[in-house]
ZAGUVEX-161043 format. One record per residue: x, y, z of N, C-alpha, C in turn; residue in three letters; residue number from 1. Coordinates in steps of 0.02 Angstrom, whole numbers, always signed. Layout:
BEGIN
SITE	nxx	nyy	nzz	caxx	cayy	cazz	cxx	cyy	czz	kolke	markol
SITE	X	Y	Z	X	Y	Z	X	Y	Z	ALA	NUM $
...
END
This chain:
BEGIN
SITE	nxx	nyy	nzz	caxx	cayy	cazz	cxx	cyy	czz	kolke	markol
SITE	-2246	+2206	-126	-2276	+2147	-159	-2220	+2103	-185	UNK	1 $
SITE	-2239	+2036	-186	-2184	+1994	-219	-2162	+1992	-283	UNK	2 $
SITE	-2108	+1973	-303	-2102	+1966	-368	-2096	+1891	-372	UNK	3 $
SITE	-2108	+1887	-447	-2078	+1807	-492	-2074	+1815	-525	UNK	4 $
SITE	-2018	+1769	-561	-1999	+1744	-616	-2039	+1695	-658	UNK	5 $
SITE	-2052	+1688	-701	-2090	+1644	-731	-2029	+1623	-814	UNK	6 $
SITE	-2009	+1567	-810	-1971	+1537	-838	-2007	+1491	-894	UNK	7 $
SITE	-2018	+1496	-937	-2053	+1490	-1006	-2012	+1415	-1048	UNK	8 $
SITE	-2029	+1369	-1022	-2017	+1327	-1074	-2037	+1292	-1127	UNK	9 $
SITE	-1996	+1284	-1196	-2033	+1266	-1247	-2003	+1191	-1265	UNK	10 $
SITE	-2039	+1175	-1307	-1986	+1116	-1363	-1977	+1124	-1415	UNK	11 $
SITE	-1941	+1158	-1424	-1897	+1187	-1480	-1919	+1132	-1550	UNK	12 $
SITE	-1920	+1075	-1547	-1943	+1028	-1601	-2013	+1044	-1622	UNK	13 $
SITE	-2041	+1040	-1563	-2115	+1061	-1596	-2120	+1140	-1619	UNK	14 $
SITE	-2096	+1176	-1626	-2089	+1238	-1658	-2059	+1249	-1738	UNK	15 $
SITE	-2023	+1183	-1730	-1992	+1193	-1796	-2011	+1141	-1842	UNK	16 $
SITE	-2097	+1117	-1825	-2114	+1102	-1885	-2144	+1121	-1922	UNK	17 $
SITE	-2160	+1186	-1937	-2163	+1241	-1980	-2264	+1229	-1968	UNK	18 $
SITE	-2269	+1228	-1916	-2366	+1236	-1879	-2386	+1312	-1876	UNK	19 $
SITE	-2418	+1347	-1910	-2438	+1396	-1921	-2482	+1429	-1864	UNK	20 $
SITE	-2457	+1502	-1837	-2494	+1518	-1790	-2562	+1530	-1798	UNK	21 $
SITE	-2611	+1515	-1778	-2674	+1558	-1774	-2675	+1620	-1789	UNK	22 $
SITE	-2721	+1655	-1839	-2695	+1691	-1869	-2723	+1776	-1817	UNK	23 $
SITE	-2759	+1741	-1763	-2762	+1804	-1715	-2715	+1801	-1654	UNK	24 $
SITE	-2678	+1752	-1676	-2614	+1756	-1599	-2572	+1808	-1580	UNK	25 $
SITE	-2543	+1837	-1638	-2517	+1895	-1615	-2551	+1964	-1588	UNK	26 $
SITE	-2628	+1951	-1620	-2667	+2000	-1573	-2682	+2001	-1518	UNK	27 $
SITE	-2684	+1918	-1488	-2705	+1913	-1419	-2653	+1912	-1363	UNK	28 $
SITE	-2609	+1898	-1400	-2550	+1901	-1360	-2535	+1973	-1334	UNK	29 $
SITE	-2539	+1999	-1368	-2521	+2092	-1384	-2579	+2093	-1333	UNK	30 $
SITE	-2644	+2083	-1333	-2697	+2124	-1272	-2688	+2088	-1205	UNK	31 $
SITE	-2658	+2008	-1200	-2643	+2004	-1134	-2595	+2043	-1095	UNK	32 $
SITE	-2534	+2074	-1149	-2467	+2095	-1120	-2487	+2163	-1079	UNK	33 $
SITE	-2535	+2192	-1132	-2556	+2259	-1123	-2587	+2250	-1056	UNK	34 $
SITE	-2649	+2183	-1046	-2678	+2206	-993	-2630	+2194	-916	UNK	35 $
SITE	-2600	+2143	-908	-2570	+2119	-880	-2496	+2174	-862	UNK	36 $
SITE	-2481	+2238	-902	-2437	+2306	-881	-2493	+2337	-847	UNK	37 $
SITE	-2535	+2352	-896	-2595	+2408	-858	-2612	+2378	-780	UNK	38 $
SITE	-2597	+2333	-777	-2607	+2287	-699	-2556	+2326	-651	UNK	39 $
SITE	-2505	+2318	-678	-2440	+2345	-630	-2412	+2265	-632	UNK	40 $
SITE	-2444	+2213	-643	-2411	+2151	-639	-2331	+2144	-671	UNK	41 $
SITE	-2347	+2149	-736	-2276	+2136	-761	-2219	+2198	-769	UNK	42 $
SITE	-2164	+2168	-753	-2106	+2193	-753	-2070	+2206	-796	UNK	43 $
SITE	-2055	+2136	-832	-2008	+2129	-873	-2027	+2072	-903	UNK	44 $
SITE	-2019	+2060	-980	-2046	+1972	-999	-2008	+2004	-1086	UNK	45 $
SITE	-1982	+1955	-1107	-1935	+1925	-1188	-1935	+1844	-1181	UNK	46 $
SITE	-1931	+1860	-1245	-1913	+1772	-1280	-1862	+1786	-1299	UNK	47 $
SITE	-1818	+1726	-1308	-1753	+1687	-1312	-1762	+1681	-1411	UNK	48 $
SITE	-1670	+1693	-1394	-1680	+1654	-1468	-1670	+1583	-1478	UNK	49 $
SITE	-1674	+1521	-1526	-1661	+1492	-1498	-1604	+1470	-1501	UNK	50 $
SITE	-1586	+1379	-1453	-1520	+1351	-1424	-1483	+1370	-1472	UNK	51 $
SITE	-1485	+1357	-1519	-1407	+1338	-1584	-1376	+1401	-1586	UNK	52 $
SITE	-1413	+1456	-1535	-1366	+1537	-1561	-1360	+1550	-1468	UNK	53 $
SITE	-1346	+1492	-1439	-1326	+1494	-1368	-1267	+1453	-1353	UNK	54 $
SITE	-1250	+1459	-1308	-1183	+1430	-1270	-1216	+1414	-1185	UNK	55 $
SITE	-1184	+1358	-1162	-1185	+1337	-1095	-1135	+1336	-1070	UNK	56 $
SITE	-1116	+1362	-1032	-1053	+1370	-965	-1073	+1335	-918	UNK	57 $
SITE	-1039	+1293	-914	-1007	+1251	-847	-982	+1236	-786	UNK	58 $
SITE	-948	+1264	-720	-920	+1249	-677	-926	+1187	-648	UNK	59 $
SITE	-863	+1145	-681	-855	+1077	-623	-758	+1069	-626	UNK	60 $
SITE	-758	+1036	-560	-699	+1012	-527	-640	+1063	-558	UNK	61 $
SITE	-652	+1114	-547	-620	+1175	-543	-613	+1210	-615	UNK	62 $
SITE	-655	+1195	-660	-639	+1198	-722	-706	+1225	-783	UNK	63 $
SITE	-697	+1282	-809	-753	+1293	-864	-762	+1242	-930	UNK	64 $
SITE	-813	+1244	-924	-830	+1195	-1004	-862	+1239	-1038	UNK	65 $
SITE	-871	+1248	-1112	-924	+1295	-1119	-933	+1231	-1206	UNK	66 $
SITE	-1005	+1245	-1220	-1053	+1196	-1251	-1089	+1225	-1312	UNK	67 $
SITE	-1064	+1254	-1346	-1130	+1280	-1408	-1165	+1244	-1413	UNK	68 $
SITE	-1249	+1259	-1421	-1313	+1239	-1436	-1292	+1231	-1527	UNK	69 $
SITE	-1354	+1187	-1543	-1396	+1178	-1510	-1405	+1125	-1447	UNK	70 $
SITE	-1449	+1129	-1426	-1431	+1072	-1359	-1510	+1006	-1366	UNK	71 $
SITE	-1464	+981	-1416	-1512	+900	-1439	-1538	+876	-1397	UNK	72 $
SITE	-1471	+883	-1360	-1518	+819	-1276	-1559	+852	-1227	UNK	73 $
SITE	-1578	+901	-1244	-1641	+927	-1177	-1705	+940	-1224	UNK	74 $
SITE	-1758	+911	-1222	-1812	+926	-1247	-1841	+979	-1228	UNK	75 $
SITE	-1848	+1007	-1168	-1871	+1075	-1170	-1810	+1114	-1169	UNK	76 $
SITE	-1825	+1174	-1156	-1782	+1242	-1150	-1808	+1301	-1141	UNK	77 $
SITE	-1761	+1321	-1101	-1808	+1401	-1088	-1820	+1446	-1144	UNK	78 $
SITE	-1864	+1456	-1174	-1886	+1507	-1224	-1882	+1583	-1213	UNK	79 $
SITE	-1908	+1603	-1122	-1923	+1679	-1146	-1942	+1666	-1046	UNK	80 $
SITE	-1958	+1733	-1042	-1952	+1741	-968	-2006	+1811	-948	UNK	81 $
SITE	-2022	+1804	-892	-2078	+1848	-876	-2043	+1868	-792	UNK	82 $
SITE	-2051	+1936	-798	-2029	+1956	-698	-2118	+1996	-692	UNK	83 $
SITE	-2135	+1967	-648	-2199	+1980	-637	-2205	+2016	-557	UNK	84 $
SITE	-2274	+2049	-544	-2237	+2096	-481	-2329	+2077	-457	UNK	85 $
SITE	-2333	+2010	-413	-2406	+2017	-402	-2409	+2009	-319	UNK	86 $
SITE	-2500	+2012	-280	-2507	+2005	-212	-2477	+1947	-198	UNK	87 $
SITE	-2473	+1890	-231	-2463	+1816	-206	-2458	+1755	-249	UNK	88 $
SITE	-2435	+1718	-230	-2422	+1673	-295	-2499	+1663	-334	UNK	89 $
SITE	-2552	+1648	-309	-2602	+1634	-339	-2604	+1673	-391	UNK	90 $
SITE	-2608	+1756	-399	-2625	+1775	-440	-2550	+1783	-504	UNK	91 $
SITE	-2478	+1776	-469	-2441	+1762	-515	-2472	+1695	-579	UNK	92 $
SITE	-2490	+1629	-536	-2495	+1593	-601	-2577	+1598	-627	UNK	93 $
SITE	-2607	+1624	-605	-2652	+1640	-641	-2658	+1681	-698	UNK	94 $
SITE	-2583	+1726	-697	-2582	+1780	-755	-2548	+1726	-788	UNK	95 $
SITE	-2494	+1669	-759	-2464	+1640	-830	-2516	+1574	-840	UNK	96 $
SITE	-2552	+1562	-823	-2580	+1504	-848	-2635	+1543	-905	UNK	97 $
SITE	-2639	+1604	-898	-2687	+1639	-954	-2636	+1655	-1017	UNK	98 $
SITE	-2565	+1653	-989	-2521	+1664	-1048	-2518	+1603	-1101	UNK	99 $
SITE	-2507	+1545	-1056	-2520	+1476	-1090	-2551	+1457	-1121	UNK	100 $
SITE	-2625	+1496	-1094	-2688	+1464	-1145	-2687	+1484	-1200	UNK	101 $
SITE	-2649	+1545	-1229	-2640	+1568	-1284	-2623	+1545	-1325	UNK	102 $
SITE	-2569	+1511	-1341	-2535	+1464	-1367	-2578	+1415	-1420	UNK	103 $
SITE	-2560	+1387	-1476	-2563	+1335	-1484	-2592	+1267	-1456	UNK	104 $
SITE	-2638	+1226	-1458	-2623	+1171	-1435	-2575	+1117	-1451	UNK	105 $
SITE	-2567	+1125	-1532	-2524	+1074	-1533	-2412	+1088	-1510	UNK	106 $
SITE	-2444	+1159	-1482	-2366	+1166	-1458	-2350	+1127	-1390	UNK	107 $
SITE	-2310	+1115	-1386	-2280	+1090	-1294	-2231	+1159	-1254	UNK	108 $
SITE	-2295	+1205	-1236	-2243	+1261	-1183	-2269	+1232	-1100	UNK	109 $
SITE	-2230	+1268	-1069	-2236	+1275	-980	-2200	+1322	-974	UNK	110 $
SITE	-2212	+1325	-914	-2194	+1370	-870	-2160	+1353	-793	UNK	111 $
SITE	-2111	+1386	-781	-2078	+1368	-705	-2105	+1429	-677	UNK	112 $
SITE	-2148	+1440	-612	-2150	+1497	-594	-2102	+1505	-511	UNK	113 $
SITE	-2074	+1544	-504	-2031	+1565	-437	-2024	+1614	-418	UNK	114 $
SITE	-2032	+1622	-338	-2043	+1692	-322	-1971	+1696	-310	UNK	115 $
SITE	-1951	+1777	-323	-1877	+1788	-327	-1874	+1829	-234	UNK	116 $
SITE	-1796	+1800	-221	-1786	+1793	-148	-1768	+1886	-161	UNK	117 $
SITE	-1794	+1915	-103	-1794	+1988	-93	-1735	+1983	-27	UNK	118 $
SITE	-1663	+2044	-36	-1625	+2031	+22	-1657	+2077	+93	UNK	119 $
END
């Protein structure tokens, strides 16, 4: 079966205006994760801490740059990451678009989903 990656982006701004979770989010979150292992679906999935306790590395014209966060100029950022192990893409984003709905509305997350190249 294939795998993907599912690449979790947030906006870090809208998180840090102190918007209070729903106060059953961490329960629901907790029974999707659960159901979604009991699946055999997921693999592997964490959140990020965020930018300002990251660094960006560079390669250009023969030369490293490296960048401490926070990183002002990108409105999103990857938050957290999911390796998911499903029949086909359909049912990959169908498990993350149920991850999404969880959320907040007034947050701004997405998701990149990609199936990872097998050699």
């Amino acid at each position: 079966m294939p795998r993907f990656l599912s690449l979790i982006r947030i906006d870090e701004q809208s998180l840090s205006s102190g918007t209070p979770l729903p106060a059953d989010f961490d329960q629901r979150m907790a029974a999707l994760l659960e159901e979604i292992t009991k699946a055999g679906v997921m693999l592997d999935t964490a959140g990020l801490l965020p930018t300002s306790e990251g660094t960006r590395v560079t390669w250009s014209g023969g030369k490293l740059n490296y960048t401490d966060g926070p990183f002002t100029e990108t409105k999103e950022v990857v938050g957290g990451y999911a390796i998911l192990q499903a029949k086909d893409k359909a049912e990959a984003l169908e498990w993350t678009k149920r991850f999404l709905e969880i959320h907040p509305a007034q947050w701004t997350v997405g998701a990149e989903l990609r199936q990872i190249a097998e050699a």
